[in-house]
N, C-alpha and C positions, 0 to 999 in steps of 0.2 A: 170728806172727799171734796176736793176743790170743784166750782163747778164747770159746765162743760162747755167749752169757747164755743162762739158762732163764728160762722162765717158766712156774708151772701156773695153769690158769685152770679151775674147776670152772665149768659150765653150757655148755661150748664148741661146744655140736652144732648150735646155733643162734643167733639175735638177737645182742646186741651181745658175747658171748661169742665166737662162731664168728669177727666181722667182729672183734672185738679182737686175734684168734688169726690172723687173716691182715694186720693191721698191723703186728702185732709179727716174723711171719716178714719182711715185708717190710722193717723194721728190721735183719735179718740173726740173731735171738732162735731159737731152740729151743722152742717150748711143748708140755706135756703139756696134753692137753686130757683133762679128768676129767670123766667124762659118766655118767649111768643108761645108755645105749640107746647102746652102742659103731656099731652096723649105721647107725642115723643118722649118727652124726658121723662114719665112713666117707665116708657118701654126701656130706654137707655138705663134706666138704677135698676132696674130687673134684671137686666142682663148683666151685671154687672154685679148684681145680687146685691146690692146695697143694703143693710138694715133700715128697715122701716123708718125705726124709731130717733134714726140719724141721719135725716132729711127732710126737710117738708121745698115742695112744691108750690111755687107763687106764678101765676102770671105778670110780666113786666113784657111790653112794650116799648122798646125806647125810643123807637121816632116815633111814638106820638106822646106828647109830654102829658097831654090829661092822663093815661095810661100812666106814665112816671109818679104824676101826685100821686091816683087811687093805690098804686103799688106801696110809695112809703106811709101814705095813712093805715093800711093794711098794716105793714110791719110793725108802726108801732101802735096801734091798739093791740097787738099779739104780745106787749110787753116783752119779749125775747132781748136778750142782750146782743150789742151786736161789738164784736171782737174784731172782726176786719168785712171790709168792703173789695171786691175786686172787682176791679171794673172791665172783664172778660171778652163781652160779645162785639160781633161786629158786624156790619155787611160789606161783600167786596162784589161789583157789579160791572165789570170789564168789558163785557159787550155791549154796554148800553151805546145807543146811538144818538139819544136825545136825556136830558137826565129824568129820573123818579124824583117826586117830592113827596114830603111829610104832608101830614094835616094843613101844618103853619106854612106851608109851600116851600120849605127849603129843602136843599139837593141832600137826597133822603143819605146819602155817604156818611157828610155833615153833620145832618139831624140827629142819627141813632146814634154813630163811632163818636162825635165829639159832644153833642149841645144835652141829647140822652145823659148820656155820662155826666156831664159837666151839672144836668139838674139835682140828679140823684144823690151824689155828690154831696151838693152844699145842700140838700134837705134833711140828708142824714149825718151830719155833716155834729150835730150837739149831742145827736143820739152814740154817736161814734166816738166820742168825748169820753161821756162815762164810764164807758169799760176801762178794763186795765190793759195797759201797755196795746191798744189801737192800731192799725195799720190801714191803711188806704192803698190798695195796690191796685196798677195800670196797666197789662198788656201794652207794651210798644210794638216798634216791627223796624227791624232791618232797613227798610226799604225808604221809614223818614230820616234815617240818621245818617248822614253825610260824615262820619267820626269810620262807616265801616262801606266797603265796598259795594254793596246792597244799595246803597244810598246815593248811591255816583248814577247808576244804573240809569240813561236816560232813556227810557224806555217803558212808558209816554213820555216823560220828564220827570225829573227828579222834585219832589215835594218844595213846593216854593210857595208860602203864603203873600207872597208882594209886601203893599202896605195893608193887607187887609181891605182894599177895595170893594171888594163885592162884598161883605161884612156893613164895611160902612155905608153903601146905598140898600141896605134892606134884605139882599141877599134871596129877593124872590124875583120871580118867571121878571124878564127872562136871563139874571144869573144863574150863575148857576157854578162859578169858581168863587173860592174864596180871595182870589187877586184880579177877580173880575174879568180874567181872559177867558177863552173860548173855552166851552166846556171836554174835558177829558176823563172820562171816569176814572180810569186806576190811579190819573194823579188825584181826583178826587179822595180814594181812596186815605194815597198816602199822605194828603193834605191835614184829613181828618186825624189822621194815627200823630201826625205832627204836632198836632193839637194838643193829643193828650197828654203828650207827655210836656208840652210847655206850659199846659194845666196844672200839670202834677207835681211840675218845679214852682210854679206861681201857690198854689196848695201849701208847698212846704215854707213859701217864703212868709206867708202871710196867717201860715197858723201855729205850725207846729211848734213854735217855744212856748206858743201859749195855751194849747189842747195840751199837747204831749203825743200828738198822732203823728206816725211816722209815714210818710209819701212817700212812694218810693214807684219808679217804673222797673219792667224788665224785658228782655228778648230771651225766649229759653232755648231759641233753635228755630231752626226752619223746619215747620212741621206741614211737608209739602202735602201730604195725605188727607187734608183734615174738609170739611164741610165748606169751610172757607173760599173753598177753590171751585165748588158747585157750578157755580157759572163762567166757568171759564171753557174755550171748545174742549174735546174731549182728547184729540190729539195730548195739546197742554197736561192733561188731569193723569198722562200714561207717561208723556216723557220728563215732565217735573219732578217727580220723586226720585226716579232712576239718576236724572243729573244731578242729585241732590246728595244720591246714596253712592257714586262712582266718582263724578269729576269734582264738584266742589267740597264733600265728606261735609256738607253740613246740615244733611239729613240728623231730623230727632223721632224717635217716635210720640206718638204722643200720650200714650204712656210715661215716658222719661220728661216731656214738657209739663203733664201735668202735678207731674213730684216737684219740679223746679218753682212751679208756684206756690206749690204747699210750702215749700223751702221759704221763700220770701215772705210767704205770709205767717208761718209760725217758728221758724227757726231764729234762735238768739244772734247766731251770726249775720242777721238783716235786718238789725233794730236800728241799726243809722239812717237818719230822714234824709232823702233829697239826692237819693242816687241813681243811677241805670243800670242794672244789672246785669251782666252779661255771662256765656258760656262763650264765646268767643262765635267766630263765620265757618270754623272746619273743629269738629268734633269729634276730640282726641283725648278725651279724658280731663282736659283742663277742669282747674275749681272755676265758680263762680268770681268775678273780678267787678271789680267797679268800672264803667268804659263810661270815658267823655261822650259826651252829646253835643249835637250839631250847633255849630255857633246860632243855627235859627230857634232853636231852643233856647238860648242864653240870651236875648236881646229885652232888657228888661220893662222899658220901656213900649215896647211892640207884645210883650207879655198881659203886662198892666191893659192895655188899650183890647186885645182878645175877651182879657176877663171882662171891661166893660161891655162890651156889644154883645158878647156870649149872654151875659144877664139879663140885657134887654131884649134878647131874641127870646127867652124862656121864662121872662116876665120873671125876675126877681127885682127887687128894690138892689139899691146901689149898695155895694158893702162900703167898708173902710180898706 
C-alpha cells in the first residue's frame, strides 16, 4: 500500500480551508491543518466528523514570524512527509481606521496574507522537495487580478504595489502601504493577495526545474459566505452573498471551493508549475482553465526586488 500523502493547509478551522481539509481527507490525504485558535478547528473536524486519525492539529500564527519558525521546527521534528503546502489563510480588516501591526510592526494585512506565507514557504521549502510529485499551492482572489473584472473594481482602489515604496523605507509606523501612500485597508488587503501570487510566479521561476515542485495559484469562486468577510458591516455580510448568488452568478459554496483546491493540489490535471487557476467570474458549469494574470504580477524585475526586501523583512539571508 503506497503511503498516505500529506498535506498542510494554514487557515483550516474554517471557510474554504476547513472544506479543502475534508476533501482532501476524503481523497484518502493526511492534512495538518495550521490554525491561530486550535479549540475552533477542534470543533470544526467534529462537526464535520473528520476521522481522527486523518488530521492532526498545529498551531501557526502567521503574523507573527517566531510563531512561523516554532510551527516549521515542530513539523519537522514530527518527521511527517509533506506532499503539498497550501498556503490558505488570511486576514481581511476593512473597517480599520488606522492600520494593525504585527510583532515586527508591519501592516498586519501584509505581515500574515503575504510575508507569513512568504516565511513558511522558503522554510519548508527542502522539506517539500523530497516528496514525490510536491505542490506549493496559493489561494489568489479576484480582486488582485486585473485579467478579471473583480480587479478593475476601484473601490478603495484597485491593488497597486507602486515601486514598492514603503517596502523599501522599512515598511514600519508610520507606513503602512506597500507603495507608501496613505493607508487603505481593503487595498491593503488586496495588495497582500497581489503579492502572493507574484510569489508564486517568482517560486516557480527560480525553483521548480530544479525541486520538481509545482507553484501554482488559484481563484475557486467568490466564496461570499465565508469568515473572511467577519469584519465587514453586517448590512455587507447579508447583501454580498445574495448579489453574488442572483446578479453576478458567481457565488461558490464553499463546499465546491473547497474540492476546487483539493483538485489543484492532488489532481493529475494540475501538475503544470506556474499557472492561475481559474473557474471563471460567473458559475456555469465551466471546467477549470488556465486565466492570465495581471501584467503587475509579470513585471520581473519588480518581482525579483519583492522577494528581496520580503527576505530581509523576515530575516532570511539572501538567496540566489
Amino acid at each position: 500500500m503506497p503511503p498516505v500523502p500529506t498535506a498542510l493547509i494554514t487557515g483550516a478551522s474554517s471557510g474554504v480551508g476547513l472544506h479543502a481539509t475534508h476533501a482532501l481527507i476524503a481523497r484518502g490525504w493526511h492534512v495538518v491543518m495550521a490554525c491561530r485558535d486550535l479549540a475552533k478547528a477542534s470543533r470544526a473536524a467534529s462537526a464535520l466528523d473528520l476521522p481522527a486519525e486523518q488530521y492532526t492539529l498545529s498551531h501557526l500564527d502567521l503574523g507573527v514570524q517566531s510563531s512561523v519558525r516554532a510551527f516549521v521546527a515542530e513539523f519537522l521534528a514530527s518527521g511527517r512527509e509533506l506532499n503539498a503546502l497550501v498556503n490558505n489563510a488570511a486576514v481581511y480588516k476593512p473597517r480599520l481606521t488606522e492600520p494593525a501591526r504585527s510583532l515586527e510592526g508591519y501592516e498586519m494585512s501584509v505581515a500574515t496574507n503575504h510575508l507569513g506565507h512568504f516565511l513558511l514557504s522558503r522554510l519548508l521549502m527542502s522539506k517539500l522537495q523530497q516528496a514525490t510529485s510536491p505542490r506549493l499551492i496559493t489561494l489568489g482572489t479576484v480582486t488582485a487580478n486585473a485579467e478579471e473584472f473583480g480587479g478593475k473594481v476601484p473601490i478603495p482602489a484597485p491593488a497597486d504595489l507602486g515601486e514598492l515604496e514603503g517596502l523599501e523605507h522599512g515598511f514600519r509606523a508610520p507606513i503602512a502601504m506597500i507603495n507608501g501612500k496613505p493607508f487603505k485597508p481593503g487595498k491593503a488587503y488586496k495588495d497582500s493577495k497581489l503579492c502572493n501570487m507574484i510569489i508564486s510566479r517568482e517560486l516557480h521561476r527560480r525553483f521548480h526545474d530544479r525541486t520538481g515542485i509545482v507553484f501554482n495559484t488559484l481563484y475557486p469562486g467568490c466564496v461570499a459566505d465565508t469568515g473572511l468577510f467577519r469584519d465587514t458591516p453586517a448590512a455587507f455580510q447579508r447583501i454580498f452573498p445574495w448579489f453574488q448568488k442572483n446578479i453576478t452568478k458567481g457565488y461558490v459554496t464553499q463546499e465546491l471551493s473547497g474540492d476546487r483546491v483539493a483538485q489543484v493540489v492532488a489532481d493529475e490535471a494540475f501538475a503544470q508549475s506556474g499557472v492561475h487557476w481559474s473557474w471563471g467570474n460567473r458559475q456555469n458549469g465551466r471546467a477549470a482553465f488556465a486565466q492570465p494574470l495581471t501584467a503587475k504580477a509579470q513585471q520581473v524585475a519588480r518581482a525579483a526586488r519583492l522577494w528581496t526586501l520580503s527576505e530581509q523583512m523576515v530575516g532570511l539571508p539572501p538567496s540566489e
